[in-house]
N, C-alpha and C positions, 0 to 999 in steps of 0.2 A: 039766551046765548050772550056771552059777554061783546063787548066791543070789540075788543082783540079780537076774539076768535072769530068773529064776525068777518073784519077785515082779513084777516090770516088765509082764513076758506074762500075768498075772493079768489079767482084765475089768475085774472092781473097782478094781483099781490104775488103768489105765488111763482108767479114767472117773473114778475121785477126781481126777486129775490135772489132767483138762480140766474141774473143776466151778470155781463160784464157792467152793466149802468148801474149794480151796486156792488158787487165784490170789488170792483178797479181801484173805485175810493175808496170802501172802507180797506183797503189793504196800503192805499196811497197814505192812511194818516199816520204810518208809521214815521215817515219823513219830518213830519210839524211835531211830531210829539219829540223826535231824536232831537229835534233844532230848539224848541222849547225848554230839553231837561236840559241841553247844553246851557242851558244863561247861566247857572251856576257854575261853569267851569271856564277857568283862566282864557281870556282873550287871545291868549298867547297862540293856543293849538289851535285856532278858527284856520280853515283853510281858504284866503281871499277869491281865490280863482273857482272852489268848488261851489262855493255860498254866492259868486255872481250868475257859476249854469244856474244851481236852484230856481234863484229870480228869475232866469229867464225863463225857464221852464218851466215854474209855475206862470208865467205869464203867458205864453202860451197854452200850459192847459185853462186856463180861465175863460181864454177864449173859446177857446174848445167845449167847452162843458156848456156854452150858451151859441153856438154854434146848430151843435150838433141836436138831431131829432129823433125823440123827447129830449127837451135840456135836461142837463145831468146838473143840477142842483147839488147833489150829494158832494161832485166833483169840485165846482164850482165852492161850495165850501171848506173843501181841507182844501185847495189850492189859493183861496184866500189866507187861511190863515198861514200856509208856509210862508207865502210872499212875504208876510208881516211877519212871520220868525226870523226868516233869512234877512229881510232888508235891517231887522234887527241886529243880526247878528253881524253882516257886512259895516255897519254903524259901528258896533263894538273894537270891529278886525280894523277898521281906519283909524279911530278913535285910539287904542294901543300902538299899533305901529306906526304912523305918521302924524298924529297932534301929540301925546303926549309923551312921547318920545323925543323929540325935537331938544 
């Protein structure tokens, strides 16, 4: 029996799998991947006000995800990377409208 299948036919595996402690994230990373393909698009349409909830938001769930029992590491990952999408992209949004604008 391979490893995978190994791990797969485990109970735990199989109930991890069908929990909210992995569908939440993996459905969460839709957020970091939209904030990521935006870098390529003009600074102009960043929404300052929506891109500071994100951050807060994902700061919140960071906490969250190491909070909460079993840490939800999966969480705790796409909510790292948005913060670092979004604090990018809020950089971007200040950076066009108020420095080099001026």
């Amino acid at each position: 029996m391979s490893v995978a299948k190994k791990i797969l036919s485990q109970k735990e595996t199989r109930e991890w799998l069908m929990s909210t402690h992995f569908w939440g994230p993996v459905l969460n990373w839709g957020i970091p991947i939209a904030a990521i393909s935006d870098f390529k698009k003009s600074p102009e349409i960043i929404s300052g006000n929506m891109t500071l909830a994100l951050i807060v938001y994902s700061m919140a769930f960071l906490r969250f995800a190491v909070k909460v029992q079993p840490r939800n590491m999966l969480l705790f990952g796409c909510h790292t990377v948005n913060l670092t999408a979004q604090i990018i992209q809020e950089t971007r949004f200040i950076n066009y409208h108020y420095i080099q604008n001026k």
